[in-house]
N, C-alpha and C positions, 0 to 999 in steps of 0.2 A: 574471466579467462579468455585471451584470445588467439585465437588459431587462423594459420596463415594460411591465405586465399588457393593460394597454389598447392599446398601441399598439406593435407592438415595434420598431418603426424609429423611436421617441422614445429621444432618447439622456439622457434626464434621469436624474439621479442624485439618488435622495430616499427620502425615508419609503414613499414610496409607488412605489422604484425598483425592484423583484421582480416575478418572475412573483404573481398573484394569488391566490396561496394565503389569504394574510391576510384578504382580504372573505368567502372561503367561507367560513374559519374562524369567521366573525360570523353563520353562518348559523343555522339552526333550533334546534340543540343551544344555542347560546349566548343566543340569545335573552331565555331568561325570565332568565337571570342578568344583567339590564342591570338598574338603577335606575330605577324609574319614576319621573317625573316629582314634583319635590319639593326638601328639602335634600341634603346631601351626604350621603351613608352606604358603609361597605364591604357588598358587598352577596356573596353571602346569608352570616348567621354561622353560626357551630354551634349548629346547629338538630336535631340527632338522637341518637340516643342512641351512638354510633361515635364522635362529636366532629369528624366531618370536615362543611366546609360543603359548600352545592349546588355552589358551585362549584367547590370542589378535586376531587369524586366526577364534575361534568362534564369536569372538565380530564383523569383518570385514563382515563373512559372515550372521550376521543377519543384518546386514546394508542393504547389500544387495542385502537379501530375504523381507527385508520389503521398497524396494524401488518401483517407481510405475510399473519398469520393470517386477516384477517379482511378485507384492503383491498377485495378482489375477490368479495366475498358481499355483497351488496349485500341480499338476506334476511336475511343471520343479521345482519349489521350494522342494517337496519330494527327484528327482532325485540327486538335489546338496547336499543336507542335507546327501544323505544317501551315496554318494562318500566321500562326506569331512570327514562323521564320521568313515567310513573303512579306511581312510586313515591316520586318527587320531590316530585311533586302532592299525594298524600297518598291514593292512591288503592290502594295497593298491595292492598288487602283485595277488589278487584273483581277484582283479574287472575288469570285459568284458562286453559284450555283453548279454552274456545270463544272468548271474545273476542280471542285471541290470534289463531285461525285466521281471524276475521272480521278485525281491523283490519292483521294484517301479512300475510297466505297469499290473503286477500281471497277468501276463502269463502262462500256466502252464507247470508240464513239456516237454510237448511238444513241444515247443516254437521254432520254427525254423527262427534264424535270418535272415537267407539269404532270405525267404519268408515274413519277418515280420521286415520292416526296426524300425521300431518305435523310436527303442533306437537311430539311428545314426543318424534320423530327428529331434528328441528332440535335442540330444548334441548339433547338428549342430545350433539349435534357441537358445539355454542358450547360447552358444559364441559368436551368434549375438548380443543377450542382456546384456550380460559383457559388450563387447566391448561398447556399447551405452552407460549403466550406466555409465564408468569410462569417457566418452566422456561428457557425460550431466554433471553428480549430482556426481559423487565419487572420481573427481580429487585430491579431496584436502585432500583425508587420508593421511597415513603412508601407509596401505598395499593394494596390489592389488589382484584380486583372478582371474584367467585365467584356461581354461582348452584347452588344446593344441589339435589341430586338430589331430586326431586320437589317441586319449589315452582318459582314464576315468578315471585319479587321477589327480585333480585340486591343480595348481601352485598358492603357494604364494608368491609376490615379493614385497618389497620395492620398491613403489615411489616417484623418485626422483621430488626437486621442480621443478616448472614450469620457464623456462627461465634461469635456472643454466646454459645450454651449450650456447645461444648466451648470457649471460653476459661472463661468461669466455673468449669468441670472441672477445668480445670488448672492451674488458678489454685489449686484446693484440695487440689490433691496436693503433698506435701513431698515437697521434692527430695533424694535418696537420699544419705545420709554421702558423703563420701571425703576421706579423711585425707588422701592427698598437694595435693589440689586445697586443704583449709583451709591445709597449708603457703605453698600461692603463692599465694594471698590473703592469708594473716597478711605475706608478704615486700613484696608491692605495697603494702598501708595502712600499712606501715615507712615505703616509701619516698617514699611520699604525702605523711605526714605531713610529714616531713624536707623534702619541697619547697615547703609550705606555710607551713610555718616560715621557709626563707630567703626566699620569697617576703613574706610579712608585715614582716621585716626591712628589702627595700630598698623597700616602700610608705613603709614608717613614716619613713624616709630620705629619702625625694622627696614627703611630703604636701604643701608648698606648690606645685609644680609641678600636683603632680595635682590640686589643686585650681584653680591656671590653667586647668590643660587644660578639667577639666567645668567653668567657668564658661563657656570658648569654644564647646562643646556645648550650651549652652543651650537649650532648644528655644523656637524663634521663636516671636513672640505676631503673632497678628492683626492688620492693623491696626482700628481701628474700625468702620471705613464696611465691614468684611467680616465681623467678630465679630459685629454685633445679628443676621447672617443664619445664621451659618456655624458659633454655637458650640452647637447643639443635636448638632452632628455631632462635632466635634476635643473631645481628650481635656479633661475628666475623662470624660468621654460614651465610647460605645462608639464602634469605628470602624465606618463606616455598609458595608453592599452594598452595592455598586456592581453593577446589572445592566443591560449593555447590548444590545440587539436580535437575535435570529435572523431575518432577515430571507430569506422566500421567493422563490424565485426559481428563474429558468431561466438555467444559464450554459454556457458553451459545454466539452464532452466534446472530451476530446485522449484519444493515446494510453494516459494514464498512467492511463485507465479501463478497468474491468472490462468484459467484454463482456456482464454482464445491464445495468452504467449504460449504454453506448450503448444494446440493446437497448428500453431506457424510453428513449430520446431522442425531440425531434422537429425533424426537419429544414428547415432557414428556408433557402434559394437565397443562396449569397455574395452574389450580384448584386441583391439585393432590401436587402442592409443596408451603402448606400454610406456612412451613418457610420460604421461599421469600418472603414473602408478603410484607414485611415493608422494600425489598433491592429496591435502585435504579434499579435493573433491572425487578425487576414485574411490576415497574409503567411505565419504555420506553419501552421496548420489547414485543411487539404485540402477538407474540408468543414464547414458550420454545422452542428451536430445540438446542443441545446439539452437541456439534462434537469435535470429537478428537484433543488431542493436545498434545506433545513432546515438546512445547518452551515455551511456554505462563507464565508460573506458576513455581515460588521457594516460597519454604515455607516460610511461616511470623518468624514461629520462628526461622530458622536459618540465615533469613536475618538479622534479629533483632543481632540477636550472631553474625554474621560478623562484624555489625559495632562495637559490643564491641573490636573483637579483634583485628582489623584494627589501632583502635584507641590506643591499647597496642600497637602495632611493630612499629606506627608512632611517640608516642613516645619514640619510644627504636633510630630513626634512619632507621629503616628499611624500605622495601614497604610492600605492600599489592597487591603481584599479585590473582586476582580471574579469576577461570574456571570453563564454566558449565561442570557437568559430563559427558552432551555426547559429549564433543568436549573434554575431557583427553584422553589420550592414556597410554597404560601402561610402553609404555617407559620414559612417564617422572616420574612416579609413582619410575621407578626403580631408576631413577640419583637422585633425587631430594628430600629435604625435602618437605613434603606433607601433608597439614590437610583435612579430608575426614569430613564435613559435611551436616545429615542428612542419615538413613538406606535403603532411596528408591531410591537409585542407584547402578548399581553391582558391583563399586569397593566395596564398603562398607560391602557388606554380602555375596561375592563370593569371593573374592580374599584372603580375610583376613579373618582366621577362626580360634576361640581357644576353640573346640568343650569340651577340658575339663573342663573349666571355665563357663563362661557364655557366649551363642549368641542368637542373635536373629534369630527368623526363624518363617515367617505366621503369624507375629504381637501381638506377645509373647517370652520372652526374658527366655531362656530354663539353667538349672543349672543341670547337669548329675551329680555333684558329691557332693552336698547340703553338708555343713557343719553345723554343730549343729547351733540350728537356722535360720538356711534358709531354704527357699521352695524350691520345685525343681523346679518351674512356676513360673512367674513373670509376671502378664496381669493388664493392663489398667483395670480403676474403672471409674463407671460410675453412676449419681443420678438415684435413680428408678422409679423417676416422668419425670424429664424432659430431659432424657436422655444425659446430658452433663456429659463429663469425667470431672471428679473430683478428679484422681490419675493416673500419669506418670512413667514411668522408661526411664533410658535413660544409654547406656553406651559406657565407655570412655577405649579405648586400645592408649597403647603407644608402637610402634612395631618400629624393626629395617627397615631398605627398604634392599633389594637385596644383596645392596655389605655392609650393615652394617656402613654404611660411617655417612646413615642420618637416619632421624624417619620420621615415619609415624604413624601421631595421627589421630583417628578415635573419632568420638565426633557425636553420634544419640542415639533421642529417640525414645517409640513406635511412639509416635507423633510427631507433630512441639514442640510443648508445652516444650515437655523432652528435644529435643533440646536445646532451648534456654535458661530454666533451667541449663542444663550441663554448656552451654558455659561462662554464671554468673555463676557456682561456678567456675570453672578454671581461670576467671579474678577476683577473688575475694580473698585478704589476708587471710583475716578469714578464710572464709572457708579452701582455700590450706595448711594452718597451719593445719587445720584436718587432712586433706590428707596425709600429710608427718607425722603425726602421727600413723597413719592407717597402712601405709605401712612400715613407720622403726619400727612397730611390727613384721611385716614379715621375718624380720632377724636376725640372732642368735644374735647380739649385740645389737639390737633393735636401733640402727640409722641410721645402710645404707640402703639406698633407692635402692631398685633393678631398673637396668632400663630400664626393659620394666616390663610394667605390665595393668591391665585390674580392672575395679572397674564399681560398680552398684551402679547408684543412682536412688534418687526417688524423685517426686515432690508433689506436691498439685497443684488443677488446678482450678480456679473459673473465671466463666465468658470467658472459656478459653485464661485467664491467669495464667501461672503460677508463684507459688512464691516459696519459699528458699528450693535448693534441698538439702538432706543430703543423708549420705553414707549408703548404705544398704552393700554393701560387698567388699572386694578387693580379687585380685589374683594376683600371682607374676608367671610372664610368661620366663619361661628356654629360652635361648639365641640361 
């Protein structure tokens, strides 16, 4: 069950439907990795000599500032933050001893290391507690964060999988004779054979059937008004990601929790949330005690849009690989075709940004360069009795990835709602026949389709449901 950051006796369900984890997350750490202001760009690339970006090295080390190592050191958590961010800067050749005790321990200038070990007893426990975390809970990233006994600019390395060197080992030992084992293996490839052979026999016998059959199998084409959008993704193309939202949030602890999850709970009065009233959990749950969660919860509406488009690539032939967002990493973002659904995860509103056009940003979708007719604002609407949203926006970018090889389509709205709105008009002919109307405006002969480009839709929402979105605006995004 998720309750909204702002207000928790808001029964809305949306993008923005979770405890508020997601806004902190956009706090000071994340900060310098936004785009400033300009064209579109992935922001930061590999820029050092490890090959990992600013932003994969920030994404690793809020892993693991918010692990349980470290969650509760709100020092040693300052301390790393403010190396890794000088080191980011490019400043790493100034960071010691002393500046350390002045800007994190807040020392003054007086601060004599040699009398005041502080800084070299801290380092000394964040190395301990690396070392733990990647031992316990962080084996199974991509990158590792180390800080080297006597130095104060923290090492990021690539971690290799687990058992890669004794598989290679044993992979190079020959496996020892035994006679009677080649006996029953020379009896099975006998018998192998033999069935292979009758098998071949009644192929050969029923070719024209079997060739009925696989023309019945065919794999279904496109139709057009879906192909000029959709065939950068379905085969000969690779099948794309699919990654859908972890959404944060506070939901309601029952029994079937551990008593350290009660423990981090926090308790809300039954009697203070009468829109529960009529859910199956106001009439089993004794009491409200509310507690954090990272895994629990993907949006309804963008679950709802996976299975439409799942159901498109499976009839193209394709699969349907899906990943939560906190388990992507941005290297596969870089190889691979990628579809980014829902706004309340960071690939979606940090990585990809086309600050001229339209983004979303603090749960309003902002237009800096308004074209006749448009607003420069775009906010969610709401009934003025019964507080249910009753209008959505939702938008849809189609962007190159890295080496320009694949796309990466991004498909959120303010809410779930807008979501799954969006992801019914892009499986929908009708509709997409607008769309390629829309945008072969966009060009001087009026039918080439640029290909990338960015488009704002809007919904209607009742009963939070939404119904048929249309186009509020499009933009055509420079290469």
């Amino acid at each position: 069950m998720a309750i909204s950051a702002t207000r928790l006796t808001a029964p809305r369900r949306g993008n923005y439907g979770g405890f508020g984890l997601e806004k902190a997350s956009a706090a000071p750490q994340f900060a310098a990795a936004l785009p400033a202001p300009g064209s579109l760009r992935v922001v930061p690339r590999n820029n050092s000599v490890d090959g990992f970006s600013v932003f994969e090295k920030r994404e690793e080390l809020r892993r693991v500032l918010q692990s349980k190592h470290f969650v509760n050191s709100p020092k040693k958590i300052r301390f790393l933050e403010f190396i890794a961010e000088q080191t980011f800067q490019g400043n790493s050749d100034k960071l010691n001893e002393y500046l350390i005790g002045s800007e994190v321990y807040d020392r003054g200038a007086d601060f004599d290391q040699q009398k005041d070990p502080i800084v070299r007893v801290q380092a000394h426990e964040i190395r301990r507690l690396l070392k733990k975390y990647y031992e316990e809970q962080g084996g199974s990233g991509v990158i590792r964060v180390d800080l080297p006994a006597g130095h104060y600019v923290p090492v990021f390395s690539r971690i290799e999988p687990a058992g890669s060197a004794e598989t290679a080992v044993a992979a190079s030992q020959p496996a020892p004779a035994s006679r009677p084992a080649n006996r029953v293996y020379l009896g099975v490839t006998i018998a192998l054979a033999v069935l292979c052979a009758v098998l071949a026999v009644l192929l050969a016998r029923r070719g024209p059937e079997s060739s009925a059959l696989q023309a019945r199998r065919t794999v279904a084409v496109l139709p057009a008004n879906l192909d000029w959008f959709w065939h950068p993704f379905v085969p000969p193309a690779s099948a794309p990601l699919i990654v859908i939202p972890n959404h944060p949030l506070l939901r309601a602890a029952h029994d079937g929790d551990s008593a350290q999850t009660w423990a981090a709970g926090h308790e809300i009065p039954k009697a203070s949330l009468p829109e529960f009233r009529d859910t199956i959990h106001f009439r089993e749950l004794k009491r409200f005690v509310f507690v954090p969660s990272l895994t629990d919860f993907t949006s309804v509406g963008e679950t709802i849009g996976l299975v439409d488009l799942c159901e498109m690539f499976f009839r193209m032939g394709d699969a349907c690989p899906v990943r939560q967002s906190r388990l992507l990493n941005f290297e596969e973002i870089k190889n691979n075709n990628v579809i980014l659904l829902g706004g309340n995860q960071s690939w979606s509103g940090r990585v990809f940004l086309n600050v001229e056009g339209f983004h979303f940003q603090d749960g309003v979708i902002l237009n800096n360069k308004p074209q006749p007719g448009e607003k420069p604002l775009y906010r969610p609407e709401f009934d003025p009795v019964t507080n249910e949203l009753t209008r959505d926006y939702a938008l849809v970018l189609m962007l190159p990835n890295e080496k320009k090889e694949d796309r990466v389509l991004l498909i959120y709205g303010i809410y779930t709602q807008g979501s799954q709105a969006a992801i019914e008009f892009l499986t929908s002919p009708e509709k997409m026949a607008q769309l390629h109307t829309a945008l072969a405006a966009l060009s001087p002969d009026h039918k080439t389709i640029p290909p990338y480009f960015q488009v704002l839709l809007t919904t209607t929402v009742e009963n939070a449901v939404p119904g048929d979105a249309s186009i509020v605006a499009v933009r055509k995004i420079d290469n």
